[in-house]
GUBA-69443 format. One record per residue: residue in one letter; x, y, z of N, C-alpha, C in turn. Coordinates in steps of 0.02 Angstrom, whole numbers, padded with zeros to 5 digits, always signed. Atoms other than C-alpha are relative to their C-alpha. Example, Ala and Ser with C-alpha at 12.3 -4.5 7.8 and 13.67 -1.06 7.14 Angstrom:
! GUBA-69443
A+00045-00059+00000+00615-00225+00390+00045+00060+00000S-00042-00059-00003+00684-00053+00357-00039+00055+00037
***
This chain:
! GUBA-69443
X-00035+00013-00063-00888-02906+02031+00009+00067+00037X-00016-00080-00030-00892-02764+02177+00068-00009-00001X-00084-00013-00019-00726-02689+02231-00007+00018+00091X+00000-00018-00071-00703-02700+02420+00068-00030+00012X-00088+00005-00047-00548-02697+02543+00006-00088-00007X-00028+00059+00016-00432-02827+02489+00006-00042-00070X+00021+00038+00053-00498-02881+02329+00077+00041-00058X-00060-00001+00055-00336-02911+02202-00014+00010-00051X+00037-00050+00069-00331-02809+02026+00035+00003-00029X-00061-00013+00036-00243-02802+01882-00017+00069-00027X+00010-00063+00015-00205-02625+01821+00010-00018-00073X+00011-00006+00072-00258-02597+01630-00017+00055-00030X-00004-00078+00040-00231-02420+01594+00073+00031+00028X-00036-00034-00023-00096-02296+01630+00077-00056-00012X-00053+00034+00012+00088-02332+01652+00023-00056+00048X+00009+00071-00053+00067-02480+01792-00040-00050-00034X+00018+00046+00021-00033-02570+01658+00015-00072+00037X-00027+00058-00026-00005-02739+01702+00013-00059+00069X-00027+00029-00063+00039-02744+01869-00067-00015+00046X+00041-00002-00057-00063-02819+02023+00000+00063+00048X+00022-00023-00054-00126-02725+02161-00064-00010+00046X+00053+00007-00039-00243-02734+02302-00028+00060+00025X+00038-00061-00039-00393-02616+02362-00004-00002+00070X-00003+00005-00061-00358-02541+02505-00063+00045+00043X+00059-00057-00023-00495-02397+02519-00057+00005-00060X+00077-00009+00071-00670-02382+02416-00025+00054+00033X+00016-00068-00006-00696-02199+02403-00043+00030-00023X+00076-00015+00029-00859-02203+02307-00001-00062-00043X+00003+00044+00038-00931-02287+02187+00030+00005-00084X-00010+00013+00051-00820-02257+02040+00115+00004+00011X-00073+00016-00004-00642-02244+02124+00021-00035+00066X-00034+00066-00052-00534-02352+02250+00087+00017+00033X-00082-00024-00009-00353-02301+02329+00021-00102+00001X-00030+00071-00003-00244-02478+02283+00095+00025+00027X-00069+00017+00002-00061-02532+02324+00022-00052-00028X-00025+00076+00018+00030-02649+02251+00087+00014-00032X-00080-00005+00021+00200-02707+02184+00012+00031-00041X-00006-00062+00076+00250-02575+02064-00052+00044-00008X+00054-00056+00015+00108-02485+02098+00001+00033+00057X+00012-00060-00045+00098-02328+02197-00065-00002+00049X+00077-00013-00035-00040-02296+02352-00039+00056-00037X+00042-00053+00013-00155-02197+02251-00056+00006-00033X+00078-00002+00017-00350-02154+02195-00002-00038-00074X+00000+00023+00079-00375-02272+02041-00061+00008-00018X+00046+00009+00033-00524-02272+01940-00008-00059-00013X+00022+00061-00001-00621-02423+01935+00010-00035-00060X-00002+00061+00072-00632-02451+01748+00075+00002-00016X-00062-00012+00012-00455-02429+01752+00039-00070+00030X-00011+00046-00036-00449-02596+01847-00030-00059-00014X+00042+00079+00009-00483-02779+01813+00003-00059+00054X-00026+00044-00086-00519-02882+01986+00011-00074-00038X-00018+00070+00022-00463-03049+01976-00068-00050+00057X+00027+00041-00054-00558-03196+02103+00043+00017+00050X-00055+00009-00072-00426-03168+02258-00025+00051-00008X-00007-00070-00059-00436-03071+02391+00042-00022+00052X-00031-00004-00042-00316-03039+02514-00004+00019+00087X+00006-00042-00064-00349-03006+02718+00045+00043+00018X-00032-00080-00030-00281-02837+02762-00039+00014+00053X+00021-00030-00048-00322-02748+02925+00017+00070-00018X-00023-00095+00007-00346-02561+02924+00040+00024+00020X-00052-00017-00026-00210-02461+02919+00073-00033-00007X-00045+00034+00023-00094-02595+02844+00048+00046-00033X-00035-00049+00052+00067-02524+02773+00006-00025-00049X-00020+00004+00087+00132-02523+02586+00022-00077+00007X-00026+00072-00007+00242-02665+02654-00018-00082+00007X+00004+00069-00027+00149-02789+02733-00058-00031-00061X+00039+00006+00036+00000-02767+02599+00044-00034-00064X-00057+00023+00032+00148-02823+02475+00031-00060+00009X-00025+00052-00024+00207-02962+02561-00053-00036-00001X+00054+00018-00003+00031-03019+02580-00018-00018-00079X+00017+00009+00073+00000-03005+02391+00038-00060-00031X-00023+00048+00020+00143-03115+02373-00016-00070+00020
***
């Protein structure tokens, strides 16, 4: 499965294990900046990420907030 804007992820490394987030930026092909609930805006590593089927519509430039509210 690619990783493009929007596509929902569970984090499976680090100390956000667990948590959702959504890609908000694809910065090559091996990292991604996400946000999500309990998770910080910042450069993840792909294998560090397990996408789910959902995706979310975001517009560029979305904040922390609305991308959050959206997830829910």
């Amino acid at each position: 499965m690619t990783m493009e804007v929007g596509r929902v992820c569970v984090k499976i490394a680090g100390r956000e294990a667990g948590r959702k987030c959504v890609v908000v930026e694809v910065v090559d092909k091996n990292f991604v900046v996400v946000v999500g609930d309990g998770v910080r805006r910042r450069r993840c590593n792909i294998a560090h990420l397990e996408p789910l089927d959902k995706t979310v519509k975001i517009k560029k430039g979305a904040s922390d907030k609305e991308i959050i509210k959206s997830l829910k």
